[in-house]
N, C-alpha and C positions, 0 to 999 in steps of 0.2 A: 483514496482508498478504493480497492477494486473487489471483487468476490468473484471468485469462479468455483465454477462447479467440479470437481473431479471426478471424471467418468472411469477409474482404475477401479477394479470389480472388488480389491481390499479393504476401500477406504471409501466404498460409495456413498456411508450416509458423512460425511466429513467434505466440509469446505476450505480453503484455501483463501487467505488473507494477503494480498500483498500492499507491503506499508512501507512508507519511506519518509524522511524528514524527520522531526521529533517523534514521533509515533513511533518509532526505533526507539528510546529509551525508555529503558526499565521504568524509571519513575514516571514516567510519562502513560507507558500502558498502565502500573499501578490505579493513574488518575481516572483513566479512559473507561478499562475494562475489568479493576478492580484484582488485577493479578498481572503477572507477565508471561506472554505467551511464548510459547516453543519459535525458537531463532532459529530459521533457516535460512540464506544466502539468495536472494532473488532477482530476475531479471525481468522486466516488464518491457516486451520489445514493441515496438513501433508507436511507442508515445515519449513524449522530453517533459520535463520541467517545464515549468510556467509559473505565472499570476493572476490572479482573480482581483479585480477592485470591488467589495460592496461595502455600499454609504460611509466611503473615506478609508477602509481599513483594506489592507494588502493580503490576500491570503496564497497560499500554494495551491497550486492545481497542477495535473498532469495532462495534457493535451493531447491528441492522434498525430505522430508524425510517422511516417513509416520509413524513413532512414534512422530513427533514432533509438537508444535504450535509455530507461530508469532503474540505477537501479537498486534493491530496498531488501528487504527480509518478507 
């Protein structure tokens, strides 16, 4: 999950989410954030896909590669 800040002078005090993986489904932000958020089409450039190991369990991460895109809502 990543948070930027949007410096467009319409929408200054508003953030920007970008999400990919399960965190893309409705049911899933239901659990998360108790509603589901506005879909929009996103690209997150110069990071890839990954995995994280902690104590046994596999989880998704996004990593810094700068030939690469992710890409999520």
């Amino acid at each position: 999950m990543v948070l930027a800040r949007n410096n467009n002078s319409d929408m200054e005090d508003k953030e920007k989410l970008f999400i990919y993986g399960t965190l893309v489904e409705p049911e899933v932000q239901k659990e998360v954030w108790g509603k589901v958020i506005k879909r929009e089409g996103g690209i997150l450039k110069g990071y890839e896909k990954s995995e994280i190991e902690i104590e046994g369990e596999v989880y998704p991460s996004i990593i810094p590669n700068k030939t690469s895109q992710v890409m999520g809502l």
